[in-house]
C-alpha positions in Angstrom: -7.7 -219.6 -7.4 -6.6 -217.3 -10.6 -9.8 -218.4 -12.1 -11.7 -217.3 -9.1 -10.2 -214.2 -9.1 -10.3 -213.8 -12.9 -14.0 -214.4 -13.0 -14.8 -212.3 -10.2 -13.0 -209.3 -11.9 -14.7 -209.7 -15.1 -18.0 -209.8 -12.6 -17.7 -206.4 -10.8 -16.6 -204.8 -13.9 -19.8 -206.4 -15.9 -21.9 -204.6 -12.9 -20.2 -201.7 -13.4 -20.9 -201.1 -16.8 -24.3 -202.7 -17.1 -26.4 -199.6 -17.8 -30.4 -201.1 -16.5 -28.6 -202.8 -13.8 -30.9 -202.3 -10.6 -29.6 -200.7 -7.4 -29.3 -203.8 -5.1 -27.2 -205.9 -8.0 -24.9 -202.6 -8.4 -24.0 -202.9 -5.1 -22.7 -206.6 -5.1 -20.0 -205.2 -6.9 -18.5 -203.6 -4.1 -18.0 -206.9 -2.4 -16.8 -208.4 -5.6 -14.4 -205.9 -5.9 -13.1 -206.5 -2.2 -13.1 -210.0 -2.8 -11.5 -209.7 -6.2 -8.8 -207.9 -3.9 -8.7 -210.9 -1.2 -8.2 -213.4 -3.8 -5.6 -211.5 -5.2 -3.8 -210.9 -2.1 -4.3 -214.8 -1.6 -3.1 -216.1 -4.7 0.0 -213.7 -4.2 1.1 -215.2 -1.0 0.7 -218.8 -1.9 2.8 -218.0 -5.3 5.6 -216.8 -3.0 9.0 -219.2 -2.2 8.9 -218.0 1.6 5.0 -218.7 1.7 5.5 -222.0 -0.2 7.9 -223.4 2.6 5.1 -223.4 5.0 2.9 -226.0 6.2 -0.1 -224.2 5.9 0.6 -223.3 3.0 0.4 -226.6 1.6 -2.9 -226.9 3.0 -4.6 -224.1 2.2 -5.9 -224.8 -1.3 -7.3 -227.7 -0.4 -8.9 -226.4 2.5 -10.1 -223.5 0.8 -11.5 -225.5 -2.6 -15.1 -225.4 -1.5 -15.5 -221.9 -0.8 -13.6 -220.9 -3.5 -15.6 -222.6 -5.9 -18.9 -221.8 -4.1 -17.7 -218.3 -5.0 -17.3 -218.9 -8.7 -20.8 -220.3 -8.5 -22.2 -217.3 -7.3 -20.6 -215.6 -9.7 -21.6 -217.5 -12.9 -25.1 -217.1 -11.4 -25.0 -213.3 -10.5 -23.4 -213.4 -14.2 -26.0 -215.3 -16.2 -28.9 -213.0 -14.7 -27.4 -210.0 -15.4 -27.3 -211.1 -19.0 -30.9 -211.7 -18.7 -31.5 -207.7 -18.2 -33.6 -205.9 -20.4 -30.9 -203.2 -22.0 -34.2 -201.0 -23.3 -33.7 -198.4 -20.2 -30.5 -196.9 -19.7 -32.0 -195.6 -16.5 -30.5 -197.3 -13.2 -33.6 -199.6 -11.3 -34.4 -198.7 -7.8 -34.6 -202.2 -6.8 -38.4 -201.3 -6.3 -39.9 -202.3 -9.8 -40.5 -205.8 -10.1 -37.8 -208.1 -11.0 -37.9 -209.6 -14.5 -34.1 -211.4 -14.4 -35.1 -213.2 -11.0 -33.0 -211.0 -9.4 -35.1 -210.3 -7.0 -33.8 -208.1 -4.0 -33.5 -210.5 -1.5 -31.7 -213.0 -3.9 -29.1 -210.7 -4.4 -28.8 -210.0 -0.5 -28.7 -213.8 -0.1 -25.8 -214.3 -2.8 -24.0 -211.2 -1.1 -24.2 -212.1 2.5 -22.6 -215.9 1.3 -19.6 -213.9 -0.6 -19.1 -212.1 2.8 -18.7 -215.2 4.2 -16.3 -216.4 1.9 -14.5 -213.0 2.0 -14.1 -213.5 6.0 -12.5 -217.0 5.2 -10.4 -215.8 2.8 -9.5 -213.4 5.0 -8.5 -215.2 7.8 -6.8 -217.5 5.4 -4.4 -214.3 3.8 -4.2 -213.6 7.9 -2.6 -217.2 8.6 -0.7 -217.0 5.3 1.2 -214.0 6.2 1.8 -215.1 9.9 3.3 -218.4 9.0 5.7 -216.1 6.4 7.1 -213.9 8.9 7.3 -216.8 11.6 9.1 -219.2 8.9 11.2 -215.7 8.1 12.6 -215.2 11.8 16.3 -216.2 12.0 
């Protein structure tokens, strides 16, 4: 999970920076950045002694494996095109030119709408996390 949320840091902030980065990849990183957040929140909960005590707890990285390592394969992807960007323009791309980095816009809408996914999961799974701490909590 800290690799996950390490990588997907480094990701946004790459985005961020990235100069010749067209519009529809620059705003990926808005999800990234929520999900960086998710993960966070996550990895915080199952690193705490009151979350620990719960069964779910003990569960959740297992059940959660897949789509956490679905997301670090969207992000090495996401991250080995953007290195394939041509840094010659310092201009930011409409989306509208055509795509030499395979980036095409509906590649990148694909890879987002799969880390919303994984962002609901996550989610729900920080949701569960936090319930299971307050119920275990109650006297």
């Amino acid at each position: 999970m800290a690799n996950a949320e390490t990588t997907c840091k480094t990701l946004y902030s790459l985005i961020n920076t990235t100069q010749n980065c067209p519009d529809h990849v620059y705003n990926v990183s808005r999800e990234l950045e929520d999900l960086h957040l998710v993960l966070g929140t996550l990895q915080a909960l199952l690193s705490d002694d009151e979350s620990a005590e719960s069964v779910v707890w003990s569960s959740l990285p297992d059940n959660l494996a897949k789509a956490i390592q679905d997301c670090i394969s969207i992000f090495e992807d996401i991250r080995t095109r953007l290195g394939e960007l041509d840094p010659g323009d310092e201009e930011r791309k409409t989306g509208k030119e055509p795509s030499r980095n395979g980036l095409s816009m509906p590649e990148v809408l694909t890879l987002q709408n799969k880390l919303v996914a994984h962002k609901i999961t996550l989610n729900i799974a920080v949701s569960m996390t936090t319930l299971c701490v307050k119920l275990c909590s109650k006297p």
